[in-house]
C-alpha positions as CSV (number, residue, x, y, z in Angstrom):
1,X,0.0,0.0,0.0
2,X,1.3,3.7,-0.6
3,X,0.0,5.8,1.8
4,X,0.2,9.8,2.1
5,X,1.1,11.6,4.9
6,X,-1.6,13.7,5.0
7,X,-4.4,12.1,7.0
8,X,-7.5,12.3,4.2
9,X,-10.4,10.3,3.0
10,X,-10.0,12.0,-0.1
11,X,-8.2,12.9,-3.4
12,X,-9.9,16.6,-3.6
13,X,-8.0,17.1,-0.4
14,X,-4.3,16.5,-1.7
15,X,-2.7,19.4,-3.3
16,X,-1.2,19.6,-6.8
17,X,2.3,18.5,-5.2
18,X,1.0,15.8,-2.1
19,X,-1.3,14.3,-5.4
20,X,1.9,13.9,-7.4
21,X,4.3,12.7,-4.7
22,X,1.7,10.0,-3.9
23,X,1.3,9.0,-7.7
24,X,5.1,8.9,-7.9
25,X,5.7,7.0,-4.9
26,X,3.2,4.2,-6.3
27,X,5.4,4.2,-9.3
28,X,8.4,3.9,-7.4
29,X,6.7,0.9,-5.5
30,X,5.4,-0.7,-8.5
31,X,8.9,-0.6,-10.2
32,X,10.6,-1.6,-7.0
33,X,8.1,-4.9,-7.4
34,X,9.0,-5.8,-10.9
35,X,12.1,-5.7,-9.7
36,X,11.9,-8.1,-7.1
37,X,9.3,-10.2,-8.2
38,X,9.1,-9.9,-12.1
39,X,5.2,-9.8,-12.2
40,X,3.5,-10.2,-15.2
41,X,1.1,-7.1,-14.4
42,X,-0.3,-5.2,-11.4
43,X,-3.9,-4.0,-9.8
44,X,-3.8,-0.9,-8.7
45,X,-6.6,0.4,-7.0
46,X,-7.6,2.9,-4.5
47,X,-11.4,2.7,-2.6
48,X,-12.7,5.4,-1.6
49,X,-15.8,5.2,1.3
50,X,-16.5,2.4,3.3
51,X,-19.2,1.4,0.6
52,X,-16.2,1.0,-2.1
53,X,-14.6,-0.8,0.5
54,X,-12.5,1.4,2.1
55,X,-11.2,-0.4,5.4
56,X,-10.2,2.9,7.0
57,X,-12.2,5.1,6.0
58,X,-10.6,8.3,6.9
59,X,-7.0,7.7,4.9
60,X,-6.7,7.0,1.7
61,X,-4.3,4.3,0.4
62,X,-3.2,2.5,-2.7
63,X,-3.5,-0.9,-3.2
64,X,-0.6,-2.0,-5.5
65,X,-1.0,-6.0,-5.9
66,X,1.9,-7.5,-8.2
67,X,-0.2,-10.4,-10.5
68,X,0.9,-13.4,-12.7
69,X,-0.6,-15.4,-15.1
70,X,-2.8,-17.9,-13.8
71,X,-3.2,-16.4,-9.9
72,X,-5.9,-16.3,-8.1
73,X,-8.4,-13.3,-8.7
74,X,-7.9,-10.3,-7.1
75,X,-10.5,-10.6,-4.2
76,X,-8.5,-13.8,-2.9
77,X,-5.2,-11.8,-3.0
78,X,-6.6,-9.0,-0.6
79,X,-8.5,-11.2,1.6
80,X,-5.6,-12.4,3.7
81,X,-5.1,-15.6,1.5
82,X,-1.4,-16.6,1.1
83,X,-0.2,-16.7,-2.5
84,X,3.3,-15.9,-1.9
85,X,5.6,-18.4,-0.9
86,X,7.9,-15.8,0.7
87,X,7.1,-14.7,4.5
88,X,5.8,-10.7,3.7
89,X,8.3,-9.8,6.3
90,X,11.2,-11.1,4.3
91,X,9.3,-9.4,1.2
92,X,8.6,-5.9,3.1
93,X,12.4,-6.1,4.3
94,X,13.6,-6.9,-0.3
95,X,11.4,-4.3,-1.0
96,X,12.6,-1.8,1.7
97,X,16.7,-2.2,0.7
98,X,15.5,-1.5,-3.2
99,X,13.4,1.4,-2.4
100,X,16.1,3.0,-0.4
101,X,18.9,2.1,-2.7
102,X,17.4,3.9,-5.7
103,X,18.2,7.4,-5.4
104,X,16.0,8.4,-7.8
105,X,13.3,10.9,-7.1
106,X,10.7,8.4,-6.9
Protein backbone atom coordinates (compact mmCIF):
# COMPACT_ATOMS: atom_id res chain seq x y z
CA UNK A 1 0.00 0.00 0.00
CA UNK A 2 1.26 3.75 -0.59
CA UNK A 3 0.02 5.85 1.79
CA UNK A 4 0.23 9.82 2.05
CA UNK A 5 1.11 11.56 4.86
CA UNK A 6 -1.62 13.70 4.96
CA UNK A 7 -4.42 12.08 6.99
CA UNK A 8 -7.49 12.26 4.24
CA UNK A 9 -10.45 10.31 3.03
CA UNK A 10 -9.99 12.01 -0.11
CA UNK A 11 -8.18 12.86 -3.37
CA UNK A 12 -9.86 16.57 -3.59
CA UNK A 13 -8.04 17.09 -0.36
CA UNK A 14 -4.30 16.52 -1.69
CA UNK A 15 -2.65 19.39 -3.31
CA UNK A 16 -1.19 19.63 -6.82
CA UNK A 17 2.27 18.54 -5.18
CA UNK A 18 1.05 15.78 -2.06
CA UNK A 19 -1.32 14.27 -5.36
CA UNK A 20 1.94 13.88 -7.39
CA UNK A 21 4.32 12.66 -4.65
CA UNK A 22 1.71 10.03 -3.87
CA UNK A 23 1.34 9.02 -7.65
CA UNK A 24 5.11 8.91 -7.93
CA UNK A 25 5.67 7.04 -4.94
CA UNK A 26 3.20 4.16 -6.32
CA UNK A 27 5.35 4.21 -9.28
CA UNK A 28 8.36 3.88 -7.39
CA UNK A 29 6.69 0.92 -5.47
CA UNK A 30 5.44 -0.70 -8.53
CA UNK A 31 8.88 -0.60 -10.16
CA UNK A 32 10.57 -1.62 -7.01
CA UNK A 33 8.10 -4.94 -7.36
CA UNK A 34 8.96 -5.83 -10.87
CA UNK A 35 12.14 -5.71 -9.65
CA UNK A 36 11.89 -8.09 -7.13
CA UNK A 37 9.31 -10.19 -8.20
CA UNK A 38 9.13 -9.92 -12.14
CA UNK A 39 5.17 -9.81 -12.18
CA UNK A 40 3.51 -10.20 -15.18
CA UNK A 41 1.08 -7.09 -14.37
CA UNK A 42 -0.28 -5.18 -11.41
CA UNK A 43 -3.94 -3.96 -9.81
CA UNK A 44 -3.77 -0.95 -8.70
CA UNK A 45 -6.59 0.41 -7.04
CA UNK A 46 -7.58 2.92 -4.46
CA UNK A 47 -11.36 2.67 -2.60
CA UNK A 48 -12.70 5.41 -1.55
CA UNK A 49 -15.84 5.20 1.31
CA UNK A 50 -16.49 2.42 3.29
CA UNK A 51 -19.18 1.39 0.62
CA UNK A 52 -16.21 0.98 -2.07
CA UNK A 53 -14.62 -0.80 0.49
CA UNK A 54 -12.46 1.43 2.11
CA UNK A 55 -11.22 -0.38 5.35
CA UNK A 56 -10.21 2.95 7.00
CA UNK A 57 -12.23 5.14 6.00
CA UNK A 58 -10.62 8.29 6.89
CA UNK A 59 -7.00 7.68 4.92
CA UNK A 60 -6.67 7.02 1.68
CA UNK A 61 -4.33 4.33 0.38
CA UNK A 62 -3.23 2.53 -2.75
CA UNK A 63 -3.53 -0.92 -3.19
CA UNK A 64 -0.57 -1.96 -5.54
CA UNK A 65 -0.96 -5.97 -5.87
CA UNK A 66 1.87 -7.52 -8.21
CA UNK A 67 -0.23 -10.35 -10.47
CA UNK A 68 0.89 -13.35 -12.73
CA UNK A 69 -0.60 -15.41 -15.08
CA UNK A 70 -2.81 -17.94 -13.77
CA UNK A 71 -3.22 -16.42 -9.86
CA UNK A 72 -5.93 -16.30 -8.08
CA UNK A 73 -8.42 -13.33 -8.68
CA UNK A 74 -7.94 -10.33 -7.05
CA UNK A 75 -10.47 -10.64 -4.18
CA UNK A 76 -8.52 -13.81 -2.93
CA UNK A 77 -5.24 -11.80 -2.95
CA UNK A 78 -6.61 -8.97 -0.56
CA UNK A 79 -8.46 -11.19 1.59
CA UNK A 80 -5.60 -12.43 3.65
CA UNK A 81 -5.08 -15.57 1.45
CA UNK A 82 -1.43 -16.56 1.13
CA UNK A 83 -0.20 -16.73 -2.51
CA UNK A 84 3.31 -15.92 -1.94
CA UNK A 85 5.65 -18.36 -0.91
CA UNK A 86 7.86 -15.84 0.74
CA UNK A 87 7.10 -14.74 4.48
CA UNK A 88 5.80 -10.71 3.65
CA UNK A 89 8.26 -9.76 6.28
CA UNK A 90 11.22 -11.05 4.30
CA UNK A 91 9.27 -9.39 1.25
CA UNK A 92 8.61 -5.95 3.09
CA UNK A 93 12.36 -6.14 4.28
CA UNK A 94 13.64 -6.89 -0.28
CA UNK A 95 11.41 -4.31 -1.04
CA UNK A 96 12.61 -1.83 1.70
CA UNK A 97 16.68 -2.21 0.69
CA UNK A 98 15.48 -1.51 -3.19
CA UNK A 99 13.40 1.39 -2.44
CA UNK A 100 16.15 3.05 -0.36
CA UNK A 101 18.85 2.13 -2.73
CA UNK A 102 17.42 3.86 -5.72
CA UNK A 103 18.17 7.37 -5.43
CA UNK A 104 15.99 8.40 -7.79
CA UNK A 105 13.28 10.90 -7.14
CA UNK A 106 10.72 8.44 -6.91
Amino acid sequence: MVVPYKETSDLNQLNDNELLDLMLLTRKCINALKKLMNPDGFNVGINLGKVAGAGIVNHLHIHVVPRWNGDTNFMPVIAQTSVLPQALSELANQLRTIIENDHAQY
